[in-house]
N, C-alpha and C positions, 0 to 999 in steps of 0.2 A: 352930881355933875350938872351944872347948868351949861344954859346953849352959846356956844363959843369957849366952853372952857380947852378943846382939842383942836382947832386950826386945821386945815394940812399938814403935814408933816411927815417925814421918811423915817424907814426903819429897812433893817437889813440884818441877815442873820439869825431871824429867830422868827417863832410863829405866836402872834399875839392871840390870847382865846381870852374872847369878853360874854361873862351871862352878865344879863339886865336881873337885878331883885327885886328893881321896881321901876314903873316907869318906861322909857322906852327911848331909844339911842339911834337916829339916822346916820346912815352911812356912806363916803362913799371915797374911791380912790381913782390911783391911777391909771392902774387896768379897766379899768370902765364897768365896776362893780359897782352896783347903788342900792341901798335898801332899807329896811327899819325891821329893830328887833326888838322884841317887847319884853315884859314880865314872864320868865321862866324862856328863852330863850337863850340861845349864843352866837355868837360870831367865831368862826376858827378864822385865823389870815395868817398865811404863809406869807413870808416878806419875801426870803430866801436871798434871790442878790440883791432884789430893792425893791420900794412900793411906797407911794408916798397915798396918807388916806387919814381922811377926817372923821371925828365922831360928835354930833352933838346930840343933844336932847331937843324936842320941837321946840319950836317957838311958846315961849309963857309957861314951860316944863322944867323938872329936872328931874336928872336920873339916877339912882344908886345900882352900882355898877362893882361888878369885880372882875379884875382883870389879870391875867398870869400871863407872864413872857416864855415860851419856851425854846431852850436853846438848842438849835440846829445841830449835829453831828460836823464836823469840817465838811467832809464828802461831801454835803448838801449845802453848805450855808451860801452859795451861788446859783443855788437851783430856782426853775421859773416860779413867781410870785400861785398863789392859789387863793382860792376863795373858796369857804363853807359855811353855810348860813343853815344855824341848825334850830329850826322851830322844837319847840319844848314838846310840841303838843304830834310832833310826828316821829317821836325818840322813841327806840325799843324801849318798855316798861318791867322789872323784876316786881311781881305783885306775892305778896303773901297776908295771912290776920295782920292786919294796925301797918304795911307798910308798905310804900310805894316807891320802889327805887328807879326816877329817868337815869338810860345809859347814854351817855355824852359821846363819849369815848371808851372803848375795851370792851370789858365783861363783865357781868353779874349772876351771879344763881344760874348763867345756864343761857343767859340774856346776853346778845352782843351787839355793838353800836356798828354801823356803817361806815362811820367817821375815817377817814383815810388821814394818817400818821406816818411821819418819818423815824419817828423814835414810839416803842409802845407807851401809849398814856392813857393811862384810866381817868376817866372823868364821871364822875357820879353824883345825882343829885338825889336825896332821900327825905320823904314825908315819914317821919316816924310816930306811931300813936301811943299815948303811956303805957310805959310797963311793955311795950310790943320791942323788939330787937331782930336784926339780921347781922349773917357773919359775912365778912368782906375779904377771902384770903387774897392776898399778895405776895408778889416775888419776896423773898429775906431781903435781897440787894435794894430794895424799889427806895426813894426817901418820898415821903407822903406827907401829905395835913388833913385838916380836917375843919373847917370854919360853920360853926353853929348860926345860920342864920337869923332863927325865931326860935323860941322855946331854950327848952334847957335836954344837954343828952348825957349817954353814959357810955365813955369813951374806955376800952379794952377789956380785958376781963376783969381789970381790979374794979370797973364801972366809976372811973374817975369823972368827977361832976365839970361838964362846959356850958357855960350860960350863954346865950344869943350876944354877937359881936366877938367872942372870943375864939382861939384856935388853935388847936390841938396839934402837934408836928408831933410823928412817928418818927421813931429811931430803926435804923437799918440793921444788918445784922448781914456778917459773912457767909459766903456758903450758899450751898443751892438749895431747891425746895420754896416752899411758901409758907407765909405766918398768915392766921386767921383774926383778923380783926372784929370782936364786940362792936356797935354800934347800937343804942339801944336809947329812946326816949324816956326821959323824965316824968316829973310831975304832968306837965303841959304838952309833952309832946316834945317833939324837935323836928324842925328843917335843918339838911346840913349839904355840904358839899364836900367833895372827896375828892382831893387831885393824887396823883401817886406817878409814878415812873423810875425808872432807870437812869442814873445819874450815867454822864458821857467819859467821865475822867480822861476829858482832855485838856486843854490852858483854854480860859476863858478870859477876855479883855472888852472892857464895853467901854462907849464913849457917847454919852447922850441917848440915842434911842436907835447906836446898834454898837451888836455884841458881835464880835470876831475872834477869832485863836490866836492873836498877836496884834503889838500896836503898829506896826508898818501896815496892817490890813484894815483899824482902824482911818486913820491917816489918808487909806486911800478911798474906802468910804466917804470920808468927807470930802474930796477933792471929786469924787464923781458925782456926788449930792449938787457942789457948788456948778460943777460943769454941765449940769444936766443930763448927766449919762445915767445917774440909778436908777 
């Protein structure tokens, strides 16, 4: 991401969470949020009914950047805009031999994150050392991924091989209880990232950079974008 690649811009209906992988992303919006997040941090932002907000890299930088939308429950997709600026280096830690899991969001081994959520989302970031592994159980219902950073990992129990830049999507399963997820470093090691959550099955409808439960709500998104009311 180089600097002016993100402008201002609005969003409504969903909560954007950005880690930086390298490099480092300034911030800032409507509500009067401003700040800079570096390598191994995140950004959570709650849009909710709206929030218009810029991201760049400093000047003569660029950032690599991953960023997931998450979509609001109806109940909430109105509710007041939020901000949480979640430094890497102040995250609860799951530590065991060859591994070190930051908690973002949820839970780990016994380890839970601060992070205040509308919908439960596990978010996890893990340094894993060769031949070292941790189990990661989750809800049946949850849909999850899995994006290998750096290194190469061994994703579930058959130890299927994902190299750095690729990404793993977990298949769901009916029924209550939780399934245990393998995670376990390669040759080299692996860095990875873990998102997971509980899908809403409600109607979902997006239009540019917000998502609503129908297009008459889209529609008027935009009309209160244009009028200055989001």
């Amino acid at each position: 991401m180089p600097r002016g690649a993100f402008p201002m811009h609005p969003h409504r209906g969903i909560e954007t969470v950005t880690y930086v992988i390298e490099g480092a992303v300034e911030h800032r919006d409507s509500a009067g949020n401003a700040g800079v997040i570096r390598a191994g941090d995140a950004q959570w932002m709650t849009a909710g009914r709206g929030i218009r907000h810029a991201e760049d890299a400093p000047a003569g930088t660029t950032a690599h950047t991953l960023q997931v939308w998450i979509n609001l429950p109806a109940a909430q997709k109105m509710t007041e805009p939020r901000y949480q600026d979640l430094t890497g280096d102040a995250m609860p830690v799951r530590r065991e031999p060859g591994i070190e899991i930051r908690v973002f969001s949820g839970g780990s081994g016994g380890v839970a994150s601060p992070t205040l959520n509308y919908v439960p989302v596990t978010m996890l970031e893990g340094r894993i050392a060769p031949a070292a592994a941790f189990t990661q159980p989750l809800p049946r219902t949850y849909n999850a991924f899995i994006l290998v950073v750096a290194g190469s990992a061994r994703i579930g129990h058959s130890g299927d091989w994902v190299k750095a830049g690729q990404l793993a999507w977990l298949t769901r399963a009916e029924g209550d209880g939780a399934s245990d997820i393998v995670i376990g470093g390669y040759d080299d090691g692996a860095r990875v990232l873990l998102f997971a959550g509980r899908p809403l099955g409600e109607p979902v409808v997006f239009g540019g950079p917000f998502v609503m439960n129908t297009q008459v709500e889209i529609q008027q998104a935009f009309a209160d974008y244009r009028s200055g009311r989001l």
